[in-house]
C-alpha positions as CSV (number, residue, x, y, z in Angstrom):
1,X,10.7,25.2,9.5
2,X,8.1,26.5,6.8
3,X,4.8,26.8,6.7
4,X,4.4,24.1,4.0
5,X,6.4,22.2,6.4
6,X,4.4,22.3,8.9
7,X,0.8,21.8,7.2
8,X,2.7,18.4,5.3
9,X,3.5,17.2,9.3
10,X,-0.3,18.3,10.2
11,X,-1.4,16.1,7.6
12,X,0.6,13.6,8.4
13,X,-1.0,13.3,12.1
14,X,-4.7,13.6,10.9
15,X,-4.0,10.5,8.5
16,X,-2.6,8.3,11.2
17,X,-5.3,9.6,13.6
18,X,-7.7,8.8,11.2
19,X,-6.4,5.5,11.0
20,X,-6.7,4.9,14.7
21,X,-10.2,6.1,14.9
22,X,-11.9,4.0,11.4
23,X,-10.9,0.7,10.4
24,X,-11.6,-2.1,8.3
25,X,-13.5,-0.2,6.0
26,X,-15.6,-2.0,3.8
27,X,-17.5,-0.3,0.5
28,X,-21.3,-0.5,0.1
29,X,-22.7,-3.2,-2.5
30,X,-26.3,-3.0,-2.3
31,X,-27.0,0.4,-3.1
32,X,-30.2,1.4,-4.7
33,X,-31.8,4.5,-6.0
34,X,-35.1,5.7,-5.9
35,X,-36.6,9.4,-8.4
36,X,-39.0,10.5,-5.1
37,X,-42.6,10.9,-7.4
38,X,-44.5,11.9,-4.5
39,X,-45.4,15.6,-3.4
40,X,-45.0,14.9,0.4
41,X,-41.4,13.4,0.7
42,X,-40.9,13.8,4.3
43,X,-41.8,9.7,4.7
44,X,-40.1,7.0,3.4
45,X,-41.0,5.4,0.1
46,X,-43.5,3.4,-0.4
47,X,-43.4,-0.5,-0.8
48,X,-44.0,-0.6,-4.4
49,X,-41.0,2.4,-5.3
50,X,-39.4,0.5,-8.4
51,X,-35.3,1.3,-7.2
52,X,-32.9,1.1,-9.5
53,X,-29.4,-0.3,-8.6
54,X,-26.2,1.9,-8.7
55,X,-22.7,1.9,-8.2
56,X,-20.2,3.9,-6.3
57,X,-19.2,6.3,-8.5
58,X,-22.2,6.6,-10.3
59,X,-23.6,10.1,-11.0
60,X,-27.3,11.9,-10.4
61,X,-28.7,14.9,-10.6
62,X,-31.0,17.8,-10.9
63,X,-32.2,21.2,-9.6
64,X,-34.4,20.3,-6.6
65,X,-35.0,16.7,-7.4
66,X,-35.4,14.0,-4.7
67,X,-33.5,11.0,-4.8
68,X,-33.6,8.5,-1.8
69,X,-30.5,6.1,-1.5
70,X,-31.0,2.8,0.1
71,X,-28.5,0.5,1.4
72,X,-27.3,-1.9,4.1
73,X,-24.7,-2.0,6.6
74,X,-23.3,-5.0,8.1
75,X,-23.0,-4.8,11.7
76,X,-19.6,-5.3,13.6
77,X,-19.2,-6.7,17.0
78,X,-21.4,-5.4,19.7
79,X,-18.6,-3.6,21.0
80,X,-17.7,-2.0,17.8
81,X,-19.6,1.0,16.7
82,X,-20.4,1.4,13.0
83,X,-19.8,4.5,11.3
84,X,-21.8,4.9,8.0
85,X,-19.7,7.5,5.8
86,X,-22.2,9.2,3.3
87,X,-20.3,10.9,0.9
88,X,-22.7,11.4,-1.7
89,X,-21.7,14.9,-3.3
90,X,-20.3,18.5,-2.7
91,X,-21.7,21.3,-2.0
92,X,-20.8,24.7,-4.5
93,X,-19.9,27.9,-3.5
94,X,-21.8,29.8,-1.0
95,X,-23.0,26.7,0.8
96,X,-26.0,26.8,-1.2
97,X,-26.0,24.0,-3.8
98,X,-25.4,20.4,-3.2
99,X,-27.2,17.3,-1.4
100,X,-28.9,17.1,1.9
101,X,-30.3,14.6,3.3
102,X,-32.1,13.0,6.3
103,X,-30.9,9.4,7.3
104,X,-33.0,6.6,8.2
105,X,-31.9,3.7,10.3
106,X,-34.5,0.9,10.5
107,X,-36.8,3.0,9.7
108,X,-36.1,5.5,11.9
109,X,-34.8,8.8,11.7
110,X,-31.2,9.0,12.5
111,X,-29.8,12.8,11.7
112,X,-29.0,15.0,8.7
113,X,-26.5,14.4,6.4
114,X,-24.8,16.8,4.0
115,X,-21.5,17.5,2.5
116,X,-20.4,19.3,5.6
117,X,-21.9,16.5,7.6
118,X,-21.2,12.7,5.8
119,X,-20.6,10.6,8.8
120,X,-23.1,8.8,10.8
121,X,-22.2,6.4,14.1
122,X,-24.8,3.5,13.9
123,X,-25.6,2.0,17.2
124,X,-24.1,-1.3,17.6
125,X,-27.2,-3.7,16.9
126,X,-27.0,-7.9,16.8
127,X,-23.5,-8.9,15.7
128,X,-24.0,-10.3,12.0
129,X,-27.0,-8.4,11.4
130,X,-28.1,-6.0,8.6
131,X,-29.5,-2.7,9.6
132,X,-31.3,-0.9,6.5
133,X,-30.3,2.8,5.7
134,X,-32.2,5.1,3.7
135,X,-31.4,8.6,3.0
């Protein structure tokens, strides 16, 4: 066996594992954007922050610019957790460029996300209800 071998059958296993662990994935369709104004930007936005709606796929940025991202997830069963995957940019070389990000669940805060840290399990709330995420 070869090395290439082996890391094609390693890959192999951490799809199918994958698999077992996420499924029915569904894509975001609410998602809105928000240019934070402000000079404290620890809080969430205000009521009257005009968002603007994007797309998956769509493209920001800027040199230490805050952006808040709002959406909402659709909650599964009760005995389903959620897993919010926020995959909203890389991080450059050295570890010292990129997004980070604090998540919001209901208004609360959840954890920090960045691209070395994109997924977030959402307590299982009221099946069939919406729990807002900012971040």
């Amino acid at each position: 066996m070869t090395a290439e071998f082996d890391q094609r059958k390693v890959n192999q296993q951490l799809r199918l594992l994958h698999q077992a662990l996420y499924a029915d994935f569904q894509n975001l369709s609410d998602l809105a954007l928000w240019h934070e104004t402000r000079a404290d930007h620890r809080t969430l936005p205000p009521a009257e922050a005009q968002w603007q709606a994007v797309q998956l796929g769509d493209h920001w940025s800027g040199r230490d610019d805050y952006n808040w991202l709002r959406f909402t997830v659709p909650v599964s069963a009760a005995s389903e957790a959620t897993v919010a995957k926020l995959d909203v940019g890389r991080t450059g070389d050295g570890n010292n460029s990129g997004f980070e990000g604090l998540l919001f669940v209901n208004g609360q805060v959840r954890q920090a996300v960045d691209s070395n840290m994109r997924k977030s399990s959402l307590v299982p709330n009221t099946p069939g209800s919406k729990s807002p995420v900012s971040c």
